[in-house]
PDB file with one MODEL, atoms N, CA, C and O in Angstrom:
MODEL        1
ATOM      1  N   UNK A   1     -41.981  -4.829 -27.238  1.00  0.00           N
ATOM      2  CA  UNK A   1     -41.477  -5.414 -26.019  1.00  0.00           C
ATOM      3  C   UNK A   1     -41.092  -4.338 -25.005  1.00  0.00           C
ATOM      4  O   UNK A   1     -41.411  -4.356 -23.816  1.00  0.00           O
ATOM      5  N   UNK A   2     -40.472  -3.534 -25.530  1.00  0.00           N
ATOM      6  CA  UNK A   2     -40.229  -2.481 -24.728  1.00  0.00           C
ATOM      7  C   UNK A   2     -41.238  -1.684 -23.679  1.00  0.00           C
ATOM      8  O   UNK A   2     -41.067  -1.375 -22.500  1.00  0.00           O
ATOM      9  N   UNK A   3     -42.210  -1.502 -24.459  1.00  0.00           N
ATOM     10  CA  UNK A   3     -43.266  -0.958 -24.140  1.00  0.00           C
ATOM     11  C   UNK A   3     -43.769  -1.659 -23.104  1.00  0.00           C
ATOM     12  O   UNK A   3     -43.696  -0.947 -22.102  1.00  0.00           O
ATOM     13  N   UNK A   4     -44.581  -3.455 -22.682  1.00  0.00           N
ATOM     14  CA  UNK A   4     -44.422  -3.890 -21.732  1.00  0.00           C
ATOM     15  C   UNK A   4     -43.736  -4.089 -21.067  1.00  0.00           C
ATOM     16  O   UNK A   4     -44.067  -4.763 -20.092  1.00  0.00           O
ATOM     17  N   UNK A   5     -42.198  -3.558 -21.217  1.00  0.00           N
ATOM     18  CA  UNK A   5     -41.523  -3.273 -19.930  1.00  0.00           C
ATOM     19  C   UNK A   5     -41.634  -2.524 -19.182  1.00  0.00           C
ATOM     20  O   UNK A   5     -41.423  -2.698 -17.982  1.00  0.00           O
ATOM     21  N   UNK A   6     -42.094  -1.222 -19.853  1.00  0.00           N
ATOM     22  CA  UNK A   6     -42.224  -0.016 -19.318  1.00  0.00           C
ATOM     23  C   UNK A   6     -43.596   0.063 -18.586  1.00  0.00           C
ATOM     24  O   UNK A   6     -43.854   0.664 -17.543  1.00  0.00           O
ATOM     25  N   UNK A   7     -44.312  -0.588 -19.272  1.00  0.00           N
ATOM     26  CA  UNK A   7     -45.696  -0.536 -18.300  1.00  0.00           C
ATOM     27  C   UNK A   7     -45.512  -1.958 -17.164  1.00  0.00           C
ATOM     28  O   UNK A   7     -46.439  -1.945 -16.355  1.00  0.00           O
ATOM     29  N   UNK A   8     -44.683  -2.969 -16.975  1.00  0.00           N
ATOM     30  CA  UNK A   8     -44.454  -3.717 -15.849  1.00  0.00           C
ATOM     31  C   UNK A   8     -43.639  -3.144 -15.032  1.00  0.00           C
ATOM     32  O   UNK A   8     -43.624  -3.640 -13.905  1.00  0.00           O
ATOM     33  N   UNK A   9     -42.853  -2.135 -15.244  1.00  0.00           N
ATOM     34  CA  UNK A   9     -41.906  -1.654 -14.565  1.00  0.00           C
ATOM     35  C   UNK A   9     -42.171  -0.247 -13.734  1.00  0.00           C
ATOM     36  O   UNK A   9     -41.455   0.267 -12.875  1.00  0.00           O
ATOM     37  N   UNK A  10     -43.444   0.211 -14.277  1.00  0.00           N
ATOM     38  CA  UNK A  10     -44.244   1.176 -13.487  1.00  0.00           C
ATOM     39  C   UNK A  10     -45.033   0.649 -12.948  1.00  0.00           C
ATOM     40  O   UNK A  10     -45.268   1.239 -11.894  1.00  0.00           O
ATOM     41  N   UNK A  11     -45.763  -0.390 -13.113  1.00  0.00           N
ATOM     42  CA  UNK A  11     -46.702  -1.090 -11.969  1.00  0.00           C
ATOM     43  C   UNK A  11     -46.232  -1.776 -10.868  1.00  0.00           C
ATOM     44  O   UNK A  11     -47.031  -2.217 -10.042  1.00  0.00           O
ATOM     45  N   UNK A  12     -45.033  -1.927 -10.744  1.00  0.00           N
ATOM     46  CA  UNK A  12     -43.651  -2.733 -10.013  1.00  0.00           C
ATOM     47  C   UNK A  12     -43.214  -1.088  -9.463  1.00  0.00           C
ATOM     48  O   UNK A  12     -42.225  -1.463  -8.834  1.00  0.00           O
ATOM     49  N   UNK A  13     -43.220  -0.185  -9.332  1.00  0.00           N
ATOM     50  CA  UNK A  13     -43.073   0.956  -9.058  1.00  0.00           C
ATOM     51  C   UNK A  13     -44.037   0.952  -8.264  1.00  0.00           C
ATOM     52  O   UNK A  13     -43.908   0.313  -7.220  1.00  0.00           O
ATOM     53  N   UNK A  14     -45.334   1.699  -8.546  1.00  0.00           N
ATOM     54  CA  UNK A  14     -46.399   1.634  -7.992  1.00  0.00           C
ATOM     55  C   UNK A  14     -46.732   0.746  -6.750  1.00  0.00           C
ATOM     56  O   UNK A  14     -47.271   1.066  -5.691  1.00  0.00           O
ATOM     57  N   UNK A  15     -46.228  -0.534  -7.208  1.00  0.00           N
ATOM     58  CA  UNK A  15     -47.057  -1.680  -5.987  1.00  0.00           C
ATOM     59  C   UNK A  15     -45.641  -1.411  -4.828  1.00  0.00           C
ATOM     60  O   UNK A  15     -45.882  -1.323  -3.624  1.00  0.00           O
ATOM     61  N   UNK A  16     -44.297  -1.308  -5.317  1.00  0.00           N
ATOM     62  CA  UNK A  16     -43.522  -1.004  -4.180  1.00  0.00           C
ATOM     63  C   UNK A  16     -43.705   0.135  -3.542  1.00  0.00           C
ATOM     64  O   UNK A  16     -43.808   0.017  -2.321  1.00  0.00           O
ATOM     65  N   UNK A  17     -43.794   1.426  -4.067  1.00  0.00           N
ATOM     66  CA  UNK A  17     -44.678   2.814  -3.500  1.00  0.00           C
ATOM     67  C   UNK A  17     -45.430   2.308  -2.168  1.00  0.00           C
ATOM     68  O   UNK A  17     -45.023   2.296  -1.006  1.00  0.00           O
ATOM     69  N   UNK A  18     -46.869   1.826  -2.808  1.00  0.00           N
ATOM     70  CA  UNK A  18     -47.949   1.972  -1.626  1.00  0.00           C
ATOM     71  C   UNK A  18     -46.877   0.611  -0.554  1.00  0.00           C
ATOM     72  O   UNK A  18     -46.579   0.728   0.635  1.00  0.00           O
ATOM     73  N   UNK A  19     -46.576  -0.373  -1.336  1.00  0.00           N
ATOM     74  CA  UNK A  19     -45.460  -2.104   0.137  1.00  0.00           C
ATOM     75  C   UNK A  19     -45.284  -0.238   0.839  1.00  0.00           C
ATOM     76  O   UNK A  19     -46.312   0.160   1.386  1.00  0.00           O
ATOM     77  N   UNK A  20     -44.063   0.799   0.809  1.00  0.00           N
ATOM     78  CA  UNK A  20     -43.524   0.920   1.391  1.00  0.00           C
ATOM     79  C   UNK A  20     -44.111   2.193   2.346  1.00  0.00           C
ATOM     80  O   UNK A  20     -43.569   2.697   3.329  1.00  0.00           O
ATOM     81  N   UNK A  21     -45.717   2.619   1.563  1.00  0.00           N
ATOM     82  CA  UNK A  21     -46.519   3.535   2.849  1.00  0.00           C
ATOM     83  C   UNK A  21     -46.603   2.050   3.887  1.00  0.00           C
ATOM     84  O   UNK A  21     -46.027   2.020   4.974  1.00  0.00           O
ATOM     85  N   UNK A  22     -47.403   0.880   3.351  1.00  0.00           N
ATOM     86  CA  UNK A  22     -47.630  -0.132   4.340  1.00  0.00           C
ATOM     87  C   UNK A  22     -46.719  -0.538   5.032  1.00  0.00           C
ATOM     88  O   UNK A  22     -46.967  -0.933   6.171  1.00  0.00           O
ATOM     89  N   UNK A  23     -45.281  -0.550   4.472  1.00  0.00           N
ATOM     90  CA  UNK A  23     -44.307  -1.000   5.837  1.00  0.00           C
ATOM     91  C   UNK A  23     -44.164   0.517   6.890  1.00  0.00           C
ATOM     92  O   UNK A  23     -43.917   0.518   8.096  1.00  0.00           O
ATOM     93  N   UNK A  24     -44.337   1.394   6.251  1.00  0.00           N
ATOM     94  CA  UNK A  24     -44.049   2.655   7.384  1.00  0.00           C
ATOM     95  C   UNK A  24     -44.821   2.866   8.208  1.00  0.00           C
ATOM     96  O   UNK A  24     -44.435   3.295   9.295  1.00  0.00           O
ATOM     97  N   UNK A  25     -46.301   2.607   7.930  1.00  0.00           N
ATOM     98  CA  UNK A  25     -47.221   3.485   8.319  1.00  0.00           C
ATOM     99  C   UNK A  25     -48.306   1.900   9.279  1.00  0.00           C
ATOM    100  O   UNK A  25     -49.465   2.064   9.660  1.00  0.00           O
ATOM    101  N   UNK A  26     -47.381   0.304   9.485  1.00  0.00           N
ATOM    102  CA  UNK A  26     -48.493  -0.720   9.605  1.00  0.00           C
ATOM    103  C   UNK A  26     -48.698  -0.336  10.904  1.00  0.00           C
ATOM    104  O   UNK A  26     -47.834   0.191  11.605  1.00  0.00           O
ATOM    105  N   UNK A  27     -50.078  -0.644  11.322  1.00  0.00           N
ATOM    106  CA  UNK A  27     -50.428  -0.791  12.882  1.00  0.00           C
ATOM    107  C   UNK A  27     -49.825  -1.386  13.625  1.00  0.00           C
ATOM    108  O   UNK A  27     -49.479  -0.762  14.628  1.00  0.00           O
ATOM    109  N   UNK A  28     -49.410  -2.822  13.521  1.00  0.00           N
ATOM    110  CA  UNK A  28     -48.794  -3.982  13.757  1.00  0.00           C
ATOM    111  C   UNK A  28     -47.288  -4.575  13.167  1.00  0.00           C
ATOM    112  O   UNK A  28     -46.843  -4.628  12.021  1.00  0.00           O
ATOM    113  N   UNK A  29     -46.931  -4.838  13.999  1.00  0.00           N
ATOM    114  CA  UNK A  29     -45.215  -5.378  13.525  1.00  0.00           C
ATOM    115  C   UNK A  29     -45.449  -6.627  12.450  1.00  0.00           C
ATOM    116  O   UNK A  29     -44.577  -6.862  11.613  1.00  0.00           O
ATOM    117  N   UNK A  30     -46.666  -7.412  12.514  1.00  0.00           N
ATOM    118  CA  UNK A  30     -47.005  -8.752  11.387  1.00  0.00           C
ATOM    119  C   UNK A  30     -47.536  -7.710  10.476  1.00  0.00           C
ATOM    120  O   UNK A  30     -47.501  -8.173   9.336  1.00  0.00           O
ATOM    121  N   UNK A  31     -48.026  -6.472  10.479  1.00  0.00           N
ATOM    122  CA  UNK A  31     -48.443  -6.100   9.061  1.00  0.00           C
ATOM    123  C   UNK A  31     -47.083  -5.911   8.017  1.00  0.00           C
ATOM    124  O   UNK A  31     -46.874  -6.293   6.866  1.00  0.00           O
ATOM    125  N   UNK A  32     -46.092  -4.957   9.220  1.00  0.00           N
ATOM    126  CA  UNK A  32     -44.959  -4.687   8.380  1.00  0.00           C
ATOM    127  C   UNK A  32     -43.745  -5.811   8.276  1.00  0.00           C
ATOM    128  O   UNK A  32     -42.622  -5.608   7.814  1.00  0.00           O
ATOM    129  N   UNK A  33     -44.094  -6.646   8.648  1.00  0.00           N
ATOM    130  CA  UNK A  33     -43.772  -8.178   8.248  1.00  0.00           C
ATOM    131  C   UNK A  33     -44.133  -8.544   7.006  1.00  0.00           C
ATOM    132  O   UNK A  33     -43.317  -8.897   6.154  1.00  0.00           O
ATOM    133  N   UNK A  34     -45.095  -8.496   6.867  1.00  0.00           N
ATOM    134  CA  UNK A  34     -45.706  -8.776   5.682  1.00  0.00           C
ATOM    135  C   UNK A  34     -45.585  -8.034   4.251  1.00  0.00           C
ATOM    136  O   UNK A  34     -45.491  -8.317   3.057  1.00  0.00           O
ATOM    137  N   UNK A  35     -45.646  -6.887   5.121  1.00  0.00           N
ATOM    138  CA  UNK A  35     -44.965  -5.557   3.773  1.00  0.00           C
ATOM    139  C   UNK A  35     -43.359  -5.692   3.813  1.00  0.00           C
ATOM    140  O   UNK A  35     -42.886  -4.903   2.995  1.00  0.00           O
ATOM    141  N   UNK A  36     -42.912  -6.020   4.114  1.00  0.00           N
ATOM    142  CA  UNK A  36     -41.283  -6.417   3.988  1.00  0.00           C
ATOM    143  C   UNK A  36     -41.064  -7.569   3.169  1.00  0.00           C
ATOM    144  O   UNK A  36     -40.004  -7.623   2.545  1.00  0.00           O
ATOM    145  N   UNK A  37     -42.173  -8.812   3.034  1.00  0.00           N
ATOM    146  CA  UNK A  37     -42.041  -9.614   2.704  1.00  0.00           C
ATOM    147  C   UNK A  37     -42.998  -9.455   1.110  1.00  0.00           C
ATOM    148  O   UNK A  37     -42.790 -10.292   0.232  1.00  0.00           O
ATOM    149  N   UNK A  38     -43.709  -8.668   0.950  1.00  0.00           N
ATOM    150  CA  UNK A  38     -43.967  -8.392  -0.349  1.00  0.00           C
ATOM    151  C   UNK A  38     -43.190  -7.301  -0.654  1.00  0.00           C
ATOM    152  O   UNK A  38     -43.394  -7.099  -1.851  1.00  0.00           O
ATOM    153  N   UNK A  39     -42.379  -6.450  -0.222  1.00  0.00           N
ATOM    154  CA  UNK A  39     -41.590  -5.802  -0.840  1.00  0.00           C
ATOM    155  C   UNK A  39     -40.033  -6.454  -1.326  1.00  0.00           C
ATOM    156  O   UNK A  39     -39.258  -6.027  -2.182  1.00  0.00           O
ATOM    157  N   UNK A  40     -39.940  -7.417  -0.601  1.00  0.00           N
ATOM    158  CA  UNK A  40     -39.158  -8.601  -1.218  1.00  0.00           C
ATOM    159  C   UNK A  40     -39.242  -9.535  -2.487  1.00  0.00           C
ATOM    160  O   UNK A  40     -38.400 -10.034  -3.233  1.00  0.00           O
ATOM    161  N   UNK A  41     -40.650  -9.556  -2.408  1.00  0.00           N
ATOM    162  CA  UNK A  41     -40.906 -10.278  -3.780  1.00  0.00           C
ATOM    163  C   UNK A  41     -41.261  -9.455  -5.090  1.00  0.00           C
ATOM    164  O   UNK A  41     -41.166  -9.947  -6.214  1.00  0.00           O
ATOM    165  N   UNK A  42     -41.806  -7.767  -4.767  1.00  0.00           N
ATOM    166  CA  UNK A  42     -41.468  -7.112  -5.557  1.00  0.00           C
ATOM    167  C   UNK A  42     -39.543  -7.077  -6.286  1.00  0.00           C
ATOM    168  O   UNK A  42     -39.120  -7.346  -7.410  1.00  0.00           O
ATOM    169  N   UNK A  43     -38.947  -6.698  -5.227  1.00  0.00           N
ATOM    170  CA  UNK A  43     -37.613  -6.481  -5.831  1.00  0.00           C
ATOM    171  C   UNK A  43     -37.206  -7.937  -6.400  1.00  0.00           C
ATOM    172  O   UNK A  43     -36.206  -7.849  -7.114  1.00  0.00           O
ATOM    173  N   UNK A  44     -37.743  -9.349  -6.271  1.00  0.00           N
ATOM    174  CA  UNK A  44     -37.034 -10.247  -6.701  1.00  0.00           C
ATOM    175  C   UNK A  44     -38.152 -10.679  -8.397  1.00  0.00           C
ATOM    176  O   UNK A  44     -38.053 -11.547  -9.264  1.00  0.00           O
ATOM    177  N   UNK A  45     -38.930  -9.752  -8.198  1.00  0.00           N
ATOM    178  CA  UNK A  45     -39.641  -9.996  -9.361  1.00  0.00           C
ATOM    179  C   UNK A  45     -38.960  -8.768 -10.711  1.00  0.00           C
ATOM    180  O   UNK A  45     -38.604  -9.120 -11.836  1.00  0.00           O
ATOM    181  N   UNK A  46     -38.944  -7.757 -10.332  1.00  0.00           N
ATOM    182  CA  UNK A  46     -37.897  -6.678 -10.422  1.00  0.00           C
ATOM    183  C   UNK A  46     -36.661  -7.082 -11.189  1.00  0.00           C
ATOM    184  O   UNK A  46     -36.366  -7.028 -12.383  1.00  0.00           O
ATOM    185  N   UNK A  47     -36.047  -7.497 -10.126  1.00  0.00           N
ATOM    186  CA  UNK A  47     -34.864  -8.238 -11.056  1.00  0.00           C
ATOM    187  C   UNK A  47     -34.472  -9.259 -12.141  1.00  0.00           C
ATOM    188  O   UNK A  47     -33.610  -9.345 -13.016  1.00  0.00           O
ATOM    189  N   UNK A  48     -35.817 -10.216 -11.542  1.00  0.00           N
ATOM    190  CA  UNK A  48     -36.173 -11.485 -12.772  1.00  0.00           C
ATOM    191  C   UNK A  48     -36.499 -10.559 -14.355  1.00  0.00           C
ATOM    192  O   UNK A  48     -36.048 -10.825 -15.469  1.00  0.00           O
ATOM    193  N   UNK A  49     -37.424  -9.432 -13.956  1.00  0.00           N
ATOM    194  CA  UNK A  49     -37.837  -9.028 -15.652  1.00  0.00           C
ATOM    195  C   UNK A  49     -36.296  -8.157 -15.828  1.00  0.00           C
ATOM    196  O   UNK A  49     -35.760  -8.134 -16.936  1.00  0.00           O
ATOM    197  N   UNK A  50     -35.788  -7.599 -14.878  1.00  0.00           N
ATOM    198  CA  UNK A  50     -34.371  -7.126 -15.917  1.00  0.00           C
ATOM    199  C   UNK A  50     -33.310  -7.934 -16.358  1.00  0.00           C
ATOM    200  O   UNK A  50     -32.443  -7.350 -17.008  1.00  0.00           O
ATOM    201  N   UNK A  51     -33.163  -9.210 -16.151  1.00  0.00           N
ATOM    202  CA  UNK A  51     -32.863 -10.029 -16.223  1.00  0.00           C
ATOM    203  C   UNK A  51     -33.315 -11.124 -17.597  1.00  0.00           C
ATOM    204  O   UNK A  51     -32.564 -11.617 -18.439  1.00  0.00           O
ATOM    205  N   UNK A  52     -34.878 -11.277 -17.441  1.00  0.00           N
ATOM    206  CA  UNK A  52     -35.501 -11.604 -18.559  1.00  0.00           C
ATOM    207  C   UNK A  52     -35.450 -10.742 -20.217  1.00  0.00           C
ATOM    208  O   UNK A  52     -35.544 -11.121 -21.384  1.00  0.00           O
ATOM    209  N   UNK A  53     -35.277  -9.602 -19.625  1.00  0.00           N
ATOM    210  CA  UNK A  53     -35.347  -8.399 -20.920  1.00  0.00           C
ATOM    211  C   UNK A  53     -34.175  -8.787 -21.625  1.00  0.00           C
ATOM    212  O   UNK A  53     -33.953  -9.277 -22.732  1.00  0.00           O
ATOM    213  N   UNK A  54     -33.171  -8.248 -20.199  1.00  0.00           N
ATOM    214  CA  UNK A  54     -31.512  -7.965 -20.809  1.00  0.00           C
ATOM    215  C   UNK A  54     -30.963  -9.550 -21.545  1.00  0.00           C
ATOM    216  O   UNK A  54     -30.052  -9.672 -22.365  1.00  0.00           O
ATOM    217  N   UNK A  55     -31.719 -10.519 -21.035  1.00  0.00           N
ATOM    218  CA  UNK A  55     -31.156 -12.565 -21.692  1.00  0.00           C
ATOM    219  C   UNK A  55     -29.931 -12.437 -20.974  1.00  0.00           C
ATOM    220  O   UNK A  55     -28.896 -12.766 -21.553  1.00  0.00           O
ATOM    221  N   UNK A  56     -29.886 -12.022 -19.837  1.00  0.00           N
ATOM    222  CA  UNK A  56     -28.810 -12.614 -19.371  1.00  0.00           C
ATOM    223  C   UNK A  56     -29.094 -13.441 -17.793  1.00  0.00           C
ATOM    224  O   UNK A  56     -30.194 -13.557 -17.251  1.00  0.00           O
ATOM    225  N   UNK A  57     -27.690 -13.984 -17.239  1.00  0.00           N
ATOM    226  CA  UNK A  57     -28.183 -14.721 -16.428  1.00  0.00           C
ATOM    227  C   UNK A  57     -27.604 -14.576 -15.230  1.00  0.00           C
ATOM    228  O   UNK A  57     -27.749 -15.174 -14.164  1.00  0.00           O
ATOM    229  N   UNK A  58     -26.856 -13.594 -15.608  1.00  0.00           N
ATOM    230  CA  UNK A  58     -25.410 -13.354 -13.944  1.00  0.00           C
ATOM    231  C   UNK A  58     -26.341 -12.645 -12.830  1.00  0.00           C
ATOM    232  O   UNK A  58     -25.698 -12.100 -11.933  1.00  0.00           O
ATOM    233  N   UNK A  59     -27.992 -12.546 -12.718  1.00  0.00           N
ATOM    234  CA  UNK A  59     -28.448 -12.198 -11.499  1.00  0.00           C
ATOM    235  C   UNK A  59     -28.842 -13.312 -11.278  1.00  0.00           C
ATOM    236  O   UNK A  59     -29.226 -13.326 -10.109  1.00  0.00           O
ATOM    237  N   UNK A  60     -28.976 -14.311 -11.755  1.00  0.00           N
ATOM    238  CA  UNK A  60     -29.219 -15.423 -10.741  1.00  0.00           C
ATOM    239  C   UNK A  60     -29.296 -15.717  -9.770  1.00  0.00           C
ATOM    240  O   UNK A  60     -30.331 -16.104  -9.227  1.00  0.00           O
ATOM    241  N   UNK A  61     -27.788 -15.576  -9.074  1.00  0.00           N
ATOM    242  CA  UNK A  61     -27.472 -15.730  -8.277  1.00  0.00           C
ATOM    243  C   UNK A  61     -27.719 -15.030  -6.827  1.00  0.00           C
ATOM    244  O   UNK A  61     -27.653 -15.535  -5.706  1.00  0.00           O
ATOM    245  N   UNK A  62     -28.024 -13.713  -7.220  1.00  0.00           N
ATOM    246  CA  UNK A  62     -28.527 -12.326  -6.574  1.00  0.00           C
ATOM    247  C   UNK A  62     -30.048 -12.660  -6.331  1.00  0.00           C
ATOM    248  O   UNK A  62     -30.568 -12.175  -5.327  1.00  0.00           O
ATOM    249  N   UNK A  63     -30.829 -13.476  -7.199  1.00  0.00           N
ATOM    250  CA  UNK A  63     -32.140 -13.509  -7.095  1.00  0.00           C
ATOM    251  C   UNK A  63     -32.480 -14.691  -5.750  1.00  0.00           C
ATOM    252  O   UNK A  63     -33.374 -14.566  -4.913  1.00  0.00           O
ATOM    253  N   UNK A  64     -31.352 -15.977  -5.865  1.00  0.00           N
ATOM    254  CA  UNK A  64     -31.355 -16.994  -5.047  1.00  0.00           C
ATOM    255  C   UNK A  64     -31.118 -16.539  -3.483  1.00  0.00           C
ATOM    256  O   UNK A  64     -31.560 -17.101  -2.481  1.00  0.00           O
ATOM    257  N   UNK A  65     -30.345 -15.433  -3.554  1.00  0.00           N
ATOM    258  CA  UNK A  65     -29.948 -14.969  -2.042  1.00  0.00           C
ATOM    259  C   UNK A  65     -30.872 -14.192  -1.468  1.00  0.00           C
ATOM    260  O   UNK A  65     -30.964 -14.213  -0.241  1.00  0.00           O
ATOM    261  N   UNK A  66     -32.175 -12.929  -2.648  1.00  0.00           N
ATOM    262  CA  UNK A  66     -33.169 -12.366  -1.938  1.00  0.00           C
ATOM    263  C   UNK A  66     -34.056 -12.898  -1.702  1.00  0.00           C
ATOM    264  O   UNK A  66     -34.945 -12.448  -0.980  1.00  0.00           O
ATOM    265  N   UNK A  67     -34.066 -14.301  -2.389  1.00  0.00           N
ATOM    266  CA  UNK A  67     -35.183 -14.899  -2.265  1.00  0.00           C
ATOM    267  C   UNK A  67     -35.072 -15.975  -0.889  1.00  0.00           C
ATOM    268  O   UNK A  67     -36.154 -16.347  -0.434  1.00  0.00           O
ATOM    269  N   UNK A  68     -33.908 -16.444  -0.269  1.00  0.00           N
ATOM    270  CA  UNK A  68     -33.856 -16.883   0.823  1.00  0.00           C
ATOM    271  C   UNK A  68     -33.604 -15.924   1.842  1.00  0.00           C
ATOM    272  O   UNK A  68     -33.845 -16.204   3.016  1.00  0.00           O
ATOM    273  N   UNK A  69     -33.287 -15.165   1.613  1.00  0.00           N
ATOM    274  CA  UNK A  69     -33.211 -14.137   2.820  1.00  0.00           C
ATOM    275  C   UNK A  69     -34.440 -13.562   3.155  1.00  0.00           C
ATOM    276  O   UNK A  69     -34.431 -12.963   4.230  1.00  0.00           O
ATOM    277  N   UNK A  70     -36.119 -13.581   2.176  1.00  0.00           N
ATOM    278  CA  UNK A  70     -37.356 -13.400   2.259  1.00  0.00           C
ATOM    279  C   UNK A  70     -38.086 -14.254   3.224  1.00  0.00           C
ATOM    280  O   UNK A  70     -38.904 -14.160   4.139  1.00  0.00           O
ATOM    281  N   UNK A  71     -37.283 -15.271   2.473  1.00  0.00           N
ATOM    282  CA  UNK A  71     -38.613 -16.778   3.137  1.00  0.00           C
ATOM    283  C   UNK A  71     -37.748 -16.875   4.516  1.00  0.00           C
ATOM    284  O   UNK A  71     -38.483 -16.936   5.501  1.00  0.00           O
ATOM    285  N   UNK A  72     -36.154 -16.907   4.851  1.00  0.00           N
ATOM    286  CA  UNK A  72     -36.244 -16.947   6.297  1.00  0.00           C
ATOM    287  C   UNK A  72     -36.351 -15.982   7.243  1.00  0.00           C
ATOM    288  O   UNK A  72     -36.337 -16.213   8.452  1.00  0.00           O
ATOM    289  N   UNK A  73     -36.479 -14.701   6.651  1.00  0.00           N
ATOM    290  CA  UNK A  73     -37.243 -13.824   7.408  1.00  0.00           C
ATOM    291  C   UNK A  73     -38.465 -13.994   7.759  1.00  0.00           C
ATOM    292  O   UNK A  73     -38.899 -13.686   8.869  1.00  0.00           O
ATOM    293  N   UNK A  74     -39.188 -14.546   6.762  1.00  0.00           N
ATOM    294  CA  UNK A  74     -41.118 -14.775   6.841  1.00  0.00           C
ATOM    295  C   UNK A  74     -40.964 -15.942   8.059  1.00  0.00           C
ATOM    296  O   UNK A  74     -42.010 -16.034   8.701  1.00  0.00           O
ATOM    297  N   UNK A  75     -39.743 -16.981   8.585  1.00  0.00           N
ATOM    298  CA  UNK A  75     -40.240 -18.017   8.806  1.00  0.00           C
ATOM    299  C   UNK A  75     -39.762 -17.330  10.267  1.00  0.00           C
ATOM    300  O   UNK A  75     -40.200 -17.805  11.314  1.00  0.00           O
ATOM    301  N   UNK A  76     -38.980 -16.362  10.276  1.00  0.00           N
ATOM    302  CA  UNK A  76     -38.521 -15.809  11.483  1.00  0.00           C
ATOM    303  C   UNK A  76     -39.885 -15.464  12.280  1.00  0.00           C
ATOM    304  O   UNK A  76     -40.491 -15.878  13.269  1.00  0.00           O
ATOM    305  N   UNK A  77     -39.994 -14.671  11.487  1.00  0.00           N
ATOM    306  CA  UNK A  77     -41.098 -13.589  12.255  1.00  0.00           C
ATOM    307  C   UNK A  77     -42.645 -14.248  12.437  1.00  0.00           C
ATOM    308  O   UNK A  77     -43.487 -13.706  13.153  1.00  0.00           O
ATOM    309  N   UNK A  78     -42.982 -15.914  11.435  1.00  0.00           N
ATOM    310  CA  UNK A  78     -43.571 -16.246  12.140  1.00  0.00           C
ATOM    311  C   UNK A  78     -43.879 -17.017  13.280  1.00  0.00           C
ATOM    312  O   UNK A  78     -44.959 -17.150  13.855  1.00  0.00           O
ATOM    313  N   UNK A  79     -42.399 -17.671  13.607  1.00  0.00           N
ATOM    314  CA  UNK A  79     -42.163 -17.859  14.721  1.00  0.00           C
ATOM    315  C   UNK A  79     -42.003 -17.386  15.943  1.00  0.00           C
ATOM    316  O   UNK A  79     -41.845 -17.916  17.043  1.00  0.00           O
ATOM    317  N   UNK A  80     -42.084 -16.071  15.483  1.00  0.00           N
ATOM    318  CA  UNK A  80     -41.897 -14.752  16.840  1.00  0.00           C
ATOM    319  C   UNK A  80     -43.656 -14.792  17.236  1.00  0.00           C
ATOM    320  O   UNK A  80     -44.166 -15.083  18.318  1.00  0.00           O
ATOM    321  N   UNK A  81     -44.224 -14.455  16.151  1.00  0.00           N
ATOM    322  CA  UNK A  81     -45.458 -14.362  16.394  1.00  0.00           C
ATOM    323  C   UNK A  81     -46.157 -15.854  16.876  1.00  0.00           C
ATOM    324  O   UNK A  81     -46.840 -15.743  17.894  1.00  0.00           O
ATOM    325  N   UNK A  82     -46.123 -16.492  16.605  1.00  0.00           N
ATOM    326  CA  UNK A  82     -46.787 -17.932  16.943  1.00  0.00           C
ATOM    327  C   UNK A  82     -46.391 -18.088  18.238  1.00  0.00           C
ATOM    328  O   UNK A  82     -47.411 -18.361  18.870  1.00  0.00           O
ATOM    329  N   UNK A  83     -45.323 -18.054  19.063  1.00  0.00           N
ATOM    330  CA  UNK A  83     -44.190 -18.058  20.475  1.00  0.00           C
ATOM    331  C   UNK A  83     -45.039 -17.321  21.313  1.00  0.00           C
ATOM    332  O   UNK A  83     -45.461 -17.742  22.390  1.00  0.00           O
ATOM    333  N   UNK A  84     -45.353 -15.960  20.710  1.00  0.00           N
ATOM    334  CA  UNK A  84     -45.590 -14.561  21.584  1.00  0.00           C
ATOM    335  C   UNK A  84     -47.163 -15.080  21.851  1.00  0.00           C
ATOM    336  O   UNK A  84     -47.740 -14.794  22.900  1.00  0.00           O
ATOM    337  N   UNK A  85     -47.751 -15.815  20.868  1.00  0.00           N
ATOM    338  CA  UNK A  85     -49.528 -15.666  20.668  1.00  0.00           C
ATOM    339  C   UNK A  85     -49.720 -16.981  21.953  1.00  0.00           C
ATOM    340  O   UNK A  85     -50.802 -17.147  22.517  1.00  0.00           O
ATOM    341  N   UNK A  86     -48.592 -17.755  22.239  1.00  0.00           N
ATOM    342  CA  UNK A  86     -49.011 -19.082  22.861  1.00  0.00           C
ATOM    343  C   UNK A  86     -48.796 -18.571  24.257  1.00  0.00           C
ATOM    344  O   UNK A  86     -49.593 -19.087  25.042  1.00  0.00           O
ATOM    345  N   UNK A  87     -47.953 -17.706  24.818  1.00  0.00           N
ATOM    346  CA  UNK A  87     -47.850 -16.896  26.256  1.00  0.00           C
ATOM    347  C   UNK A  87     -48.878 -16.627  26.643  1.00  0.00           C
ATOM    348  O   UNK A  87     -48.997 -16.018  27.707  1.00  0.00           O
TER     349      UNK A  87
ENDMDL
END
């Protein structure tokens, strides 16, 4: 078990690495929208397996708050963009 932690927990490494060349480096403010918003679901996936490993349950609660603070960011910014595209 351990062992697939260690190899989910470096590929969860890895995929946040390159989210965070793509949020630095996007052409566009919707790219790094988007890389903000998968670097969100990295860290809330993140926490679910330390969470899953450790059997406990007191991030719960921590997981419910990144995970709405993701989706109303996503719903923010696509409302910025949809507003801006109809001008």
């Amino acid at each position: 078990m351990t062992v697939v932690v260690l190899i989910a927990g470096a590929m969860l490494g890895v995929a946040a690495t390159l989210t965070l060349i793509r949020l630095i480096a996007g052409p566009s403010r919707l790219d790094r929208a988007v890389a903000f918003d998968v670097l969100i679901a990295i860290t809330v996936v993140g926490i679910g397996m330390e969470a899953a490993y450790n059997r406990h349950t007191a991030t719960l609660p921590i997981l419910m708050v990144v995970s709405i603070i993701g989706f109303v960011g996503s719903v923010a910014v696509a409302r910025f963009a949809a507003r801006r595209n109809s001008e």
